[in-house]
C-alpha positions in Angstrom: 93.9 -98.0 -12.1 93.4 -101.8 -13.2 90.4 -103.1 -15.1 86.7 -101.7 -14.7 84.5 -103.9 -12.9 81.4 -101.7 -12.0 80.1 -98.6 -13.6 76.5 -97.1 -11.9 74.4 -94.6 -11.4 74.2 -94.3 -7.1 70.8 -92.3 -6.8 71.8 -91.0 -3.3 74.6 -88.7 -4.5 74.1 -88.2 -7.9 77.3 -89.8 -9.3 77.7 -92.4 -11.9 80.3 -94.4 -9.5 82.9 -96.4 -11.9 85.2 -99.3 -9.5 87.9 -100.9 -10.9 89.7 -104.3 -9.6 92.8 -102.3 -7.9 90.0 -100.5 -5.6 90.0 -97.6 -7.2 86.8 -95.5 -7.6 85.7 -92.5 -10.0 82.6 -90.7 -8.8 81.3 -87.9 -11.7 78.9 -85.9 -10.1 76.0 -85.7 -12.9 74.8 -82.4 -11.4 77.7 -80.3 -11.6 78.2 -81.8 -15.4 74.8 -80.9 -16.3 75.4 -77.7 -14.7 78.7 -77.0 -16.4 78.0 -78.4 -20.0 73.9 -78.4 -20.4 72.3 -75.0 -22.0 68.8 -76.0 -22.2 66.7 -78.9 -20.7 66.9 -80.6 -24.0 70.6 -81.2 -23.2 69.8 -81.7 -20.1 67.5 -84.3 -21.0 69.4 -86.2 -23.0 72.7 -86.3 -20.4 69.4 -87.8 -18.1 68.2 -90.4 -20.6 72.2 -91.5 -20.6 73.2 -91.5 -16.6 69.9 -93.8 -16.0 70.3 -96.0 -19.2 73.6 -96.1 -20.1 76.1 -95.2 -17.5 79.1 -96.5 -18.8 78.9 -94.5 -22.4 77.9 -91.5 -20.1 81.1 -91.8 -17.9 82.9 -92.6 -21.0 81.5 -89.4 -23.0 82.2 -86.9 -19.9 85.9 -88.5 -18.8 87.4 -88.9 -22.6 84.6 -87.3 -25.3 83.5 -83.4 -25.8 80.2 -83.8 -24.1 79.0 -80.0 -25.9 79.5 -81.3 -28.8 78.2 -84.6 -28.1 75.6 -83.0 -27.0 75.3 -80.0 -30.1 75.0 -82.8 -32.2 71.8 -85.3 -30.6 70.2 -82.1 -29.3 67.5 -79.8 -31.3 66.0 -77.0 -29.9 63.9 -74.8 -31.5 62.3 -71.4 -29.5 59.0 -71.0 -29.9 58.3 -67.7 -32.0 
C-alpha cells in the first residue's frame, strides 16, 4: 500500500472505504464492527457519531486501536433501576 488518498463512508454497503495512490482499497464493514465490538446502543452510538463524522479516526481506531476500550472509555451507561 502507498499513501491514503480517500477515506469515506459509502452509504450503499456500509463500509468506511479507505483508497490509497497504488490502487489499493480497504473496505471495514461498520456493521459487522458494531456487531462484533458494541454491547449496548451507547457504543453503538458513538461507533455511529464516528463513521458519519469522522471516518478516517474511525478506520484508524478499528484497523490499529482497541476499539472496546476506546469505546469503555467515551461510553457511560447506566441501567435504569
Amino acid at each position: 500500500m502507498k499513501r491514503l488518498i480517500s477515506c469515506e463512508y459509502n452509504f450503499d454497503n456500509c463500509c468506511v472505504e479507505l483508497k490509497f495512490t497504488d490502487g489499493s482499497m480497504i473496505a471495514i464493514d461498520t456493521i459487522a464492527v458494531e456487531n462484533e465490538v458494541a454491547d449496548n446502543m451507547y457504543q453503538r452510538s458513538e461507533l455511529d457519531y464516528l463513521i458519519y463524522n469522522a471516518p478516517f479516526e474511525y478506520a484508524d481506531l478499528i484497523l490499529n486501536g482497541d476499539p472496546e476500550t476506546y469505546l469503555k472509555a467515551v461510553t457511560e451507561y447506566k441501567p435504569l433501576d
